[in-house]
N, C-alpha and C positions, 0 to 999 in steps of 0.2 A: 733684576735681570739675572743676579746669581742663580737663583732657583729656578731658571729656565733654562740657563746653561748646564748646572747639575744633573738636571733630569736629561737632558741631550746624551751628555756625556754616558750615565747611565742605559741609556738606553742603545748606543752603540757601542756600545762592550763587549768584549767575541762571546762571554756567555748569555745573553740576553738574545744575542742574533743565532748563536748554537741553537740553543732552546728553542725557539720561534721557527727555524728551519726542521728541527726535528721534528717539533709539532705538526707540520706541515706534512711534512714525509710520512711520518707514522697515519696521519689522516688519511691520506693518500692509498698507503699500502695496505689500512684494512678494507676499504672501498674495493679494490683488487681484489683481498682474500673474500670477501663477502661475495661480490661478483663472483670470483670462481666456485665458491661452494655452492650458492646457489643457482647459476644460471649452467654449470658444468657438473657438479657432483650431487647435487640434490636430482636432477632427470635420472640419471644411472642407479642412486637409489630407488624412485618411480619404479623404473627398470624392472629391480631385483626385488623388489616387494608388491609394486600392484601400486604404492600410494605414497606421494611423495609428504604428503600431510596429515600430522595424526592431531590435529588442534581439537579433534572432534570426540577425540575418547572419554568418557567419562564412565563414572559410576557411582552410586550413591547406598547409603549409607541412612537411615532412619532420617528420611529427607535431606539430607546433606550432601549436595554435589561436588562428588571430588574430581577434579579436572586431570586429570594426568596425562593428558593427551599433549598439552603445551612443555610439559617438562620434556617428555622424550623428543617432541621437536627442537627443544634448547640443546639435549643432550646430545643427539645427533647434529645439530649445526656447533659445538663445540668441538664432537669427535671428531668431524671433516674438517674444521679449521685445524685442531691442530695437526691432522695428518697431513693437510695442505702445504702448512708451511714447513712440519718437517719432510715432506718431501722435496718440495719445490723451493725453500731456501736451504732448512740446515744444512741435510748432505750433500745440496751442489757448495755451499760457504765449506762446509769439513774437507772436500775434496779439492777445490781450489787452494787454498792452506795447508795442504797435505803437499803439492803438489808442487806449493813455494817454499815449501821448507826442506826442500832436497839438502840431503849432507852436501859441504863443502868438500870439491876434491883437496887429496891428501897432497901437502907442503912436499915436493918432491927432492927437496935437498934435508930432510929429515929423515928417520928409522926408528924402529922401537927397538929398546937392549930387550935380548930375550932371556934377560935376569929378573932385570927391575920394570920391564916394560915401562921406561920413562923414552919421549922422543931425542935422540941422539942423532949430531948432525950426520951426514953420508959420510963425509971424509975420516970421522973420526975412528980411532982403534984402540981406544977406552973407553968408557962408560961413563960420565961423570957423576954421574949418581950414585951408584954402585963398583966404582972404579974397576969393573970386568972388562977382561979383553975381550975385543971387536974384530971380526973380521972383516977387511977391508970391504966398504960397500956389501955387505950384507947385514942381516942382523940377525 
């Protein structure tokens, strides 16, 4: 029964269940990118070129059929993914994290000596850093 409890144990472990949720999610979220690229950015290419499929390009070579038609379909469903996601996740995640990372307001029972520019309390009328006189509540 050890060896069933072992593996229990193991298997409920926050990295085993991490892992397993990401997996999940990441599955998830390329089904999404996929879907966007192709059922929303691949028509607009259609669009702007006449043909949203180039599977069909070939040419050949002393009987040798080179396909190059499926490469540029790869390369454009690559270029849209990645513009997809950096449009629609980086810079709205850069922007939100920009946005929580506001400076904290400044300690209002503090001031900088404008010697040593170290913070010095308001009251004070020396510098203890640089022992220069302070004008009262200024700096």
């Amino acid at each position: 029964m050890g060896l069933v409890n072992d593996f229990k144990a193991f298997l409920m472990r926050g990295n085993v269940v991490d892992l397993a949720v990401a997996v999940v999610l990441g599955v998830a979220f390329g089904a999404l990118v996929t879907s966007l690229v192709e059922d929303l950015l691949t028509p607009v290419l259609a669009l702007i070129f006449g043909e949203p499929d180039f599977s069909s390009l070939t040419f050949e070579i002393s009987g040798t059929v080179f396909r190059y038609g499926p490469f540029i379909n790869a390369l454009i469903a690559f270029m849209m993914i990645a513009a997809a996601i950096f449009f629609f996740v980086i810079m709205p995640y850069n922007a939100l994290l920009a946005r929580m990372r506001s400076e904290p307001a400044p300690d209002p029972s503090l001031k900088k000596c404008s010697y040593c520019m170290n913070d010095v309390d308001v009251e004070a009328t020396r510098c203890p850093f640089c022992t220069s006189e302070l004008a009262a509540g200024a700096a």
